[in-house]
N, C-alpha and C positions, 0 to 999 in steps of 0.2 A: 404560874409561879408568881408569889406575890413579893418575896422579900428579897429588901435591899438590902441584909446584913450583911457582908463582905463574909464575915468570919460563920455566920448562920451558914450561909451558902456555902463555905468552902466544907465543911462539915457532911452536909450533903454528897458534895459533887466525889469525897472520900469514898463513898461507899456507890455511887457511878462506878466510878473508875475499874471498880475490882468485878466488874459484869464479865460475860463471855468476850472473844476475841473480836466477832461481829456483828454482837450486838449494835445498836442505834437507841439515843434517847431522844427525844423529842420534847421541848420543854416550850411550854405557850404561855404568852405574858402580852400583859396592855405594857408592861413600863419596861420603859427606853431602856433604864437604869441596868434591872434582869436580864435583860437579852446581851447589854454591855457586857456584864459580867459572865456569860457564858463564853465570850472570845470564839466563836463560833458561826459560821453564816446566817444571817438572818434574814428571814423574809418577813416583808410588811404585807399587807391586805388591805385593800383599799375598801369601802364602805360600795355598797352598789349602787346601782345610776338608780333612776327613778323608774324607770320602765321595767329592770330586771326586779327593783324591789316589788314593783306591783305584780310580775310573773309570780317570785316567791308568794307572794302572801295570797294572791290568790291560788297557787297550786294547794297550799296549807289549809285555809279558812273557807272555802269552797270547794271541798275535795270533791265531792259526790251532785255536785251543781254547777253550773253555768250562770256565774251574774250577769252574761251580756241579756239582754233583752229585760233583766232589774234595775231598771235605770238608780232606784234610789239604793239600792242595795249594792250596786257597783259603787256610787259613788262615795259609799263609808266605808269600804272597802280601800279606794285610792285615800280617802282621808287619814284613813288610818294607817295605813301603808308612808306615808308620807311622812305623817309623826315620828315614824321608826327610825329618821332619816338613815336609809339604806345600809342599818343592822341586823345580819341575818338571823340573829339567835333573838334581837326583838321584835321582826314581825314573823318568826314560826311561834312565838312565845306573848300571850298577851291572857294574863291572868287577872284576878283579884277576886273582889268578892261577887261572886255570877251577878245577884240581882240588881249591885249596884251599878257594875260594867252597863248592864242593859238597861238601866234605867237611866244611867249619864247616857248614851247614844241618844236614845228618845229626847234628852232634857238638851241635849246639845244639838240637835236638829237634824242629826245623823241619821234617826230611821222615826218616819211619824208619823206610823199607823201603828195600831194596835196589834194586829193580826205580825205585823210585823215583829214584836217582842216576840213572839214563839218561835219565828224564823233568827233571833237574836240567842235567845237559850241555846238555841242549836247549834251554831255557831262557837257559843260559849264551851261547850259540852266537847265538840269537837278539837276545839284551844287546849283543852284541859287534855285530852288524850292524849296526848302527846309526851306526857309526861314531863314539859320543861317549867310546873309547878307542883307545889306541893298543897294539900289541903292541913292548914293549921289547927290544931286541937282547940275548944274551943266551950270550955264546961261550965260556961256560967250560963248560953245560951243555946243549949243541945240542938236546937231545931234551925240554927243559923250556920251554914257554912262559909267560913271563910278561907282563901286560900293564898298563897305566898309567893310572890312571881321573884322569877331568879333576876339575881341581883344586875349579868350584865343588857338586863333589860333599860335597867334605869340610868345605864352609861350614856 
């Protein structure tokens, strides 16, 4: 829930109201403001430590592999993991456009070897399953994919 119109909101919460006897709604918001106006208990969620973050993102980004004994492939792993600073929807979620994702890792000293960009696509490939982006339409250059990472990555 995004809006802080009092009177938006209230317009809404009208057609709540007239639900089943036990029913439950559950309304999820970054702002303080929404939750206030729900008059309702709230719970916060605290960002994850740095160890659970790197559990996450390596159960996600490593499904099918073991980066221990990949010293460098672990360690873009933790890097990237860390950038997320302990958001779980942005380290299961890490999109954009494949070749250039892979091509900034290499340019950014993250992975540098060669051989290693194919083990990066993969990676990429495996990001994208997930479905927490979308791939943008894109008809001025049909042979270029580009694709569109959810927005609360960039929180």
């Amino acid at each position: 829930m995004w809006n802080e119109n009092y009177n938006e909101w209230s317009d809404l919460w009208n057609v709540f109201v007239q639900g089943g006897i036990r029913s439950k709604i559950i309304v999820t918001t970054r702002k303080e403001g929404v939750a206030l106006m729900m008059g309702s208990e709230q719970i916060s969620k605290d960002t994850l430590s740095i160890d659970d973050s790197w559990s996450l993102f390596k159960r996600h980004a490593f499904e099918n592999m073991n980066p221990m004994g990949h010293l460098e492939i672990e360690e873009v792993g933790k890097q990237t993991a860390a950038k997320c600073k302990g958001l779980p929807l942005a380290l299961k979620t890490l999109a954009g456009r494949k070749e250039q994702v892979i091509h900034l890792w290499i340019a950014n000293g993250l992975v540098s070897q060669e051989t290693i960009k194919d083990l990066g696509n993969e990676y990429f490939l495996e990001l994208r399953s997930r479905s927490l982006s979308e791939r943008v339409p894109n008809p001025s250059q049909q042979n270029i994919e580009e694709f569109l990472m959810h927005d609360l990555v960039n929180d």
